[in-house]
Steps between C-alpha positions, in 0.01 A plus 500: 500500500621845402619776763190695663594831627455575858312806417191323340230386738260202340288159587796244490230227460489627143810346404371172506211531360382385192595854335868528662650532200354807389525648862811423563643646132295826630656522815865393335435843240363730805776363734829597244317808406411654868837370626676719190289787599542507867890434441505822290305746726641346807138435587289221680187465282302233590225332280228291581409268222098435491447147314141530445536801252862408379594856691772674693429777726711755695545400878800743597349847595680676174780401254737777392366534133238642574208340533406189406685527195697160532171294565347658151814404322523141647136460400589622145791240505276237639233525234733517205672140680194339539327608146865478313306252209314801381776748545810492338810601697616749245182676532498516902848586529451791285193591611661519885790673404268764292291614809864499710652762182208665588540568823891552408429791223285696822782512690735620216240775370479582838870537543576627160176747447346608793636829688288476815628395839314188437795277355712637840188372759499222738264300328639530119893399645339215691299439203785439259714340716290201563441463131915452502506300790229296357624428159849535538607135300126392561313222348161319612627166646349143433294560173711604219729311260854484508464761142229711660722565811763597249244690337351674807824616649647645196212706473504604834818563509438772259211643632723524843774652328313770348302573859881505678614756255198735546554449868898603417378860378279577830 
């Protein structure tokens, strides 16, 4: 049996019942996913996996992304794992790393184009340094190919890159 984290609560009976298999490969993803993400904020999330709707749901008071920001993305990494027969990989990877150049092309409009105080705040540094902290050499764990972690990182890497040397002309 794969490695649980410590930081996910669930219903050990479920892992030997007749469904085990597909509960345990859940748990497996969630486990190597939450473990990254605590590891890189320094953080203690913990995660209590529901069996009877196939969800996780936030336990610790707060995590340091804001939100429950983690929880939506490990949902969105579930359901492309569990429906991967009607989704090709090509099309998920891109489609993830789309909404995170997204996010990436705020912050460098932000930095680059906007002459309020707002891109010197609190919130906006905090902001942008998670995203770095976060995908810093990132890649969802447990449900990509060997090629699509390739893939993924590569990308990433640029996207990163291009954040980082916004960041460089604050």
């Amino acid at each position: 049996m794969p490695e649980i984290s410590d930081n996910i609560q669930y219903d050990k009976s479920i892992i030997q019942s007749d469904d085990s298999k597909f509960y345990t490969k859940q748990l497996e993803i969630v486990s190597l996913n939450l473990d990254d993400f605590n590891q890189r904020f320094n953080s203690d999330i913990v995660l209590k996996f529901d069996h009877h709707y196939n969800s996780f749901y936030l336990v610790s008071p707060n995590e340091p992304y804001r939100g429950d920001m983690f929880i939506r993305h490990i949902s969105h990494l579930l359901g492309y794992y569990n429906n991967r027969e009607f989704i090709e990989e090509t099309n998920f990877i891109n489609n993830d790393l789309r909404i995170i150049n997204n996010v990436a092309r705020g912050f460098i409009n932000v930095i680059l184009f906007d002459n309020s105080d707002y891109k010197k705040s609190d919130e906006f540094q905090t902001d942008l340094n998670n995203f770095l902290t976060r995908y810093e050499n990132y890649c969802p764990l447990g449900i990509l190919t060997e090629k699509g972690e390739k893939h993924f990182r590569n990308y990433l890497t640029e996207i990163y890159n291009r954040v980082l040397s916004a960041k460089s002309q604050l």
